[in-house]
C-alpha positions as CSV (number, residue, x, y, z in Angstrom):
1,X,0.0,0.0,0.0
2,X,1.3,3.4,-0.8
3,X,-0.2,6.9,0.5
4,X,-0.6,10.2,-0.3
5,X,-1.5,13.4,0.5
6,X,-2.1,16.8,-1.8
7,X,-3.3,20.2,-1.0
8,X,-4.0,23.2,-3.7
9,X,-5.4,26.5,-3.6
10,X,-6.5,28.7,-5.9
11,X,-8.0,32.7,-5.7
12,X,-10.8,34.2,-6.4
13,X,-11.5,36.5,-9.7
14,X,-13.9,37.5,-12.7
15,X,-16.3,34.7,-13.3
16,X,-19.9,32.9,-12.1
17,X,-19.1,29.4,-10.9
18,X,-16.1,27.7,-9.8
19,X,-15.4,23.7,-10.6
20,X,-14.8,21.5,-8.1
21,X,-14.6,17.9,-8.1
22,X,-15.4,18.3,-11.9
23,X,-19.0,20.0,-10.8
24,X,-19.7,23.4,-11.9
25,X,-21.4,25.3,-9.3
26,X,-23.1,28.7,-9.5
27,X,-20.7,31.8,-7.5
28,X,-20.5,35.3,-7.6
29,X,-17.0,34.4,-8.6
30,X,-14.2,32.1,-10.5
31,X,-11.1,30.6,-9.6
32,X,-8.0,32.1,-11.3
33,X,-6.1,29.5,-12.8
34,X,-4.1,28.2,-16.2
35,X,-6.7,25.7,-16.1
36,X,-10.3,25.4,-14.7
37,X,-8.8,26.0,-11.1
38,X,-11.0,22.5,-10.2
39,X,-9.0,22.9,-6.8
40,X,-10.5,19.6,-5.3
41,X,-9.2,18.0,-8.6
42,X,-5.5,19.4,-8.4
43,X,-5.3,18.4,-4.7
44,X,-6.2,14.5,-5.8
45,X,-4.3,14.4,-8.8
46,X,-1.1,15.7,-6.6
47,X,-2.3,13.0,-3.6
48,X,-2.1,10.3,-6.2
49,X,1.2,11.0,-7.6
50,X,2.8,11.6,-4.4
51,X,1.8,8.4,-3.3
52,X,4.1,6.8,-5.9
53,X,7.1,9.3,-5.8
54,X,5.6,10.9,-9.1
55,X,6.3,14.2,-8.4
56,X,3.1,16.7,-8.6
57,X,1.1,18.2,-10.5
58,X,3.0,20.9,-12.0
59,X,5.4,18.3,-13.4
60,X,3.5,16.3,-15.3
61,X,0.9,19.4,-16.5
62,X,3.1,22.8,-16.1
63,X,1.3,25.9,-16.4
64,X,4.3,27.1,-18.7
65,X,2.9,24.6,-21.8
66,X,-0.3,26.4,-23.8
67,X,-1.6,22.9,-24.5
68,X,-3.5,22.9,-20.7
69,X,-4.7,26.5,-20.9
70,X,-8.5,26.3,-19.7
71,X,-7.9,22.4,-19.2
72,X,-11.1,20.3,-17.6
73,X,-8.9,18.7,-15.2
74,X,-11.0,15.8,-15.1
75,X,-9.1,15.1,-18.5
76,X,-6.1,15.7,-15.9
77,X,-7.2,13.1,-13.2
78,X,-8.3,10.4,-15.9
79,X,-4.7,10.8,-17.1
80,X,-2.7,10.6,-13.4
81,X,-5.1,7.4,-13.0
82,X,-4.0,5.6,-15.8
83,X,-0.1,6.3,-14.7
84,X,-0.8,4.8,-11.5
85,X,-2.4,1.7,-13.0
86,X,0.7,1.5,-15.2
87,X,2.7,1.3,-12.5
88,X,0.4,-1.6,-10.8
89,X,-1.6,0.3,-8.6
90,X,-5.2,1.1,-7.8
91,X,-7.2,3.5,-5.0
92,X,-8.1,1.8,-2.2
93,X,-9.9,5.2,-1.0
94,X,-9.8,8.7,-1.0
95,X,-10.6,11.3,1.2
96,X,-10.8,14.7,0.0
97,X,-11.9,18.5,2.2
98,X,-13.0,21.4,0.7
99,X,-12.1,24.6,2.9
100,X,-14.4,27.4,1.6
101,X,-16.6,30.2,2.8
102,X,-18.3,30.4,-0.3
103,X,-20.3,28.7,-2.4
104,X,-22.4,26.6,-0.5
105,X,-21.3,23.3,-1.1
106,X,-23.3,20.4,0.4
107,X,-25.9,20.2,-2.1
108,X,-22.9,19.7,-4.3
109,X,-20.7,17.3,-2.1
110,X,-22.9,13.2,-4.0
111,X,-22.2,14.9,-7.3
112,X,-18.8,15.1,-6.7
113,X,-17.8,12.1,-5.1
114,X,-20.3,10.3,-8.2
115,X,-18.1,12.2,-11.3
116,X,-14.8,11.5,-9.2
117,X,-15.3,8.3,-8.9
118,X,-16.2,7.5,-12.8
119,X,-13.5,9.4,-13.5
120,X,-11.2,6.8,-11.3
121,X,-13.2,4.2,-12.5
122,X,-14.1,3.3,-9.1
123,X,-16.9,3.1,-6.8
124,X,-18.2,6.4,-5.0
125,X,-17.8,4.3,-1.8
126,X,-13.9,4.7,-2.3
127,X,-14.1,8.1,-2.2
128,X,-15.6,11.4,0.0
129,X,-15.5,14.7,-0.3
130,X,-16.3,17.0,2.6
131,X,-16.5,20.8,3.1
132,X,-15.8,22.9,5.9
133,X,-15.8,27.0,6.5
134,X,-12.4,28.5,8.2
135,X,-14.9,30.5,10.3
136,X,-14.0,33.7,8.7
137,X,-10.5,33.2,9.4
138,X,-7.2,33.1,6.7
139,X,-7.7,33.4,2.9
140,X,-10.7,31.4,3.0
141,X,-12.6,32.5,5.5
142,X,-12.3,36.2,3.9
143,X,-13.7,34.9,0.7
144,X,-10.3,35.1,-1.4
145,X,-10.1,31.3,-2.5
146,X,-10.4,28.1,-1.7
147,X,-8.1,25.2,-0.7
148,X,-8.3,22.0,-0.8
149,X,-6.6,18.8,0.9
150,X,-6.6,15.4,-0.5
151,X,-5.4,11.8,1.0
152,X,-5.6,8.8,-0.4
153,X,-4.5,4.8,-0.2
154,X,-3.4,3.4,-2.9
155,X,-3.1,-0.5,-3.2
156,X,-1.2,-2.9,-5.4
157,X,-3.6,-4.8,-8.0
């Protein structure tokens, strides 16, 4: 078994929803980002390749190449999976928290944990997403971003 942990944040700017966990939800803002700033997405992709020594994120999808300008990165994710399936690994589970004061988020929470896992090709039983405020505290609790923190187990197949 190999584990991992990943954490990404990203700021607020011009826009009307953010993407997280590859749902688009309705905000008075966006993230600012070279991709879709899917900050729950980011924070799993870099928990999965630290788990195998992979490096992160900006390794394997650097914000210096044009080609993943605006990128879904649920095309991200879907890619980081198949790497650690070539390498003989699989999730065993993965545990993901949203910290945000805004947007609301758990009418949103099923849908995520549903389009993550078909995106793993996994079960939504392997993996939960959960949100929590800062209490008006730090970046987050002022309303200039959101963060997120993954963890996951990964197992040998």
């Amino acid at each position: 078994m190999r584990i991992g942990q990943g954490i990404d944040v990203h700021r607020f700017g011009d826009g009307d929803t953010v993407c997280l966990g590859g749902v688009k939800i309705a905000c008075d803002q966006g993230l600012v980002a070279h991709s879709d700033g899917d900050v729950v997405l980011h924070a799993l992709c870099d928990a999965l390749l630290g788990a195998l020594a992979l490096g992160d994120i900006g390794k394997h999808f650097p914000d210096t190449d044009p080609r993943f300008a605006g990128i879904d990165s649920r095309e991200l994710l879907r890619h980081v999976v198949e790497l650690v399936a070539s390498k003989g690994y699989q999730l065993g589970n993965a545990d993901i928290t949203v910290v945000a004061q805004k947007p609301r988020l758990a009418p949103h929470i099923d849908a995520m944990c549903k389009t993550i896992a078909a995106d793993m090709n996994t079960s939504s039983s392997r993996v939960s997403v959960k949100a929590t405020t800062s209490e008006k505290l730090g970046f987050t609790g002022r309303g200039e971003g959101i963060a997120a923190f993954a963890t996951v187990l990964l197992e040998e197949h």
